[in-house]
C-alpha positions in Angstrom: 0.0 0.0 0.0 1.4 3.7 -0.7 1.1 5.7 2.2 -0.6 9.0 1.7 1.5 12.1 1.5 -0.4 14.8 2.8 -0.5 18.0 0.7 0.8 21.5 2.2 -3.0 22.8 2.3 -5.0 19.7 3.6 -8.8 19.5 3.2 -11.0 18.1 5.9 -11.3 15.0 3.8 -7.1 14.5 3.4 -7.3 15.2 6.9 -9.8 12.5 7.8 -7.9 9.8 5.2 -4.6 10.7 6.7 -5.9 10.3 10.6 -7.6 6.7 9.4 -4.3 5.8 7.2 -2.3 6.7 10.4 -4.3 5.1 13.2 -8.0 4.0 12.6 -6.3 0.3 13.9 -5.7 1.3 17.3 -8.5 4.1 16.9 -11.5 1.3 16.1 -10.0 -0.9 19.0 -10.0 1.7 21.5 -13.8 2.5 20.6 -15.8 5.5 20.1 -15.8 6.4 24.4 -12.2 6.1 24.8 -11.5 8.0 21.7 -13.9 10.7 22.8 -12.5 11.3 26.2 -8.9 11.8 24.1 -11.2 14.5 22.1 -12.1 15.9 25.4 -9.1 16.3 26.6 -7.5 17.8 23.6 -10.4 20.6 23.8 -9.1 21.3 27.6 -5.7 21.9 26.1 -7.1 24.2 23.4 -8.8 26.1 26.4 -5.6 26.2 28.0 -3.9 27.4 25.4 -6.3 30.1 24.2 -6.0 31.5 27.9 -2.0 31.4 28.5 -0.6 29.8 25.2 1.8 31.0 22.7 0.9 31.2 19.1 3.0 27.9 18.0 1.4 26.2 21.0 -2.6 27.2 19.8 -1.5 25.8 16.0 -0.7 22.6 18.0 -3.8 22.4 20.4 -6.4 23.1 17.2 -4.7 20.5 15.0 -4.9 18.1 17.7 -8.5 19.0 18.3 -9.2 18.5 14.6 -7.1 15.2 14.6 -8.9 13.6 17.1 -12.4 14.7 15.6 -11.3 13.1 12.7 -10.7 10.1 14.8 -13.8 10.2 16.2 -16.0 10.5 13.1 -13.7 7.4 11.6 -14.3 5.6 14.1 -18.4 6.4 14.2 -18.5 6.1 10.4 -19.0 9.8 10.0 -17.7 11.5 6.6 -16.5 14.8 8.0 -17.2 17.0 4.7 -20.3 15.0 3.9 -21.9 16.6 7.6 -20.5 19.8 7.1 -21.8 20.4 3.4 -25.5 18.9 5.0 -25.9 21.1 8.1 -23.8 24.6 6.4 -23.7 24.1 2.8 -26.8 26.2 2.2 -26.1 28.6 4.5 -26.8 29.2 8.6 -28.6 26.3 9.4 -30.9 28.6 11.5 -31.6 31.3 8.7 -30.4 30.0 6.0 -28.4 32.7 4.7 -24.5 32.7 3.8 -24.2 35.9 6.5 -25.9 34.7 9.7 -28.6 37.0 10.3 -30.1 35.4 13.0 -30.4 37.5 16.5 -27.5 37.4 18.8 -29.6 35.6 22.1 -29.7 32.4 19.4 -27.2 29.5 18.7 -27.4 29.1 14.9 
C-alpha cells in the first residue's frame, strides 16, 4: 500500500484519510468512548492554550483537536465533509443565509 503524502494545504477529507491511514487500527480498538475522552481532553488543552498559550502552541492544540475529531467521526462512520456540506452548505442552518442573520440571544 502507498502511504498517503499529505498536501501543504490539507482539506477536511485529506485530513480525515490521513488520521484513518495513520491510526483507525488502534483508533476502532480503543472505541468511540475512549476515543472521545482523548477528544475531550484535547479541547481542555485548546482552552488552556487560548488562555495562556503562545501562538505555535494554539496551532498545535487546534490541529490536535481536529485530529482527534477526525478520529472520532472514523471511528463512528461519519464523513466529516459529507456533515459539514449537509448542516452549512446552504447557508446558517438557522436562517439560511451565507451571513448569519439570526439574533445574537440564538445558537445558529
Amino acid at each position: 500500500m502507498t502511504p498517503i503524502v499529505p498536501p501543504p494545504n490539507i482539506s477536511l477529507g485529506d485530513l480525515q484519510a490521513l488520521i484513518r491511514e495513520m491510526y483507525f487500527e488502534k483508533d476502532q480498538a480503543r472505541g468511540i468512548e475512549g476515543t472521545f475522552l482523548w477528544f475531550a481532553e484535547e479541547v481542555g488543552e485548546l482552552a488552556t492554550s487560548l488562555r495562556s498559550g503562545t501562538h505555535q502552541e494554539r496551532l498545535g492544540e487546534f490541529a490536535d483537536v481536529l485530529a482527534w475529531l477526525a478520529t472520532m467521526a472514523n471511528v463512528a462512520g461519519i464523513d466529516l465533509s459529507e456533515a459539514i456540506s449537509k448542516k452549512y452548505g446552504s447557508g446558517c442552518p438557522g436562517c439560511r443565509k451565507f451571513v448569519c442573520t439570526c439574533p445574537a440571544s440564538e445558537k445558529p
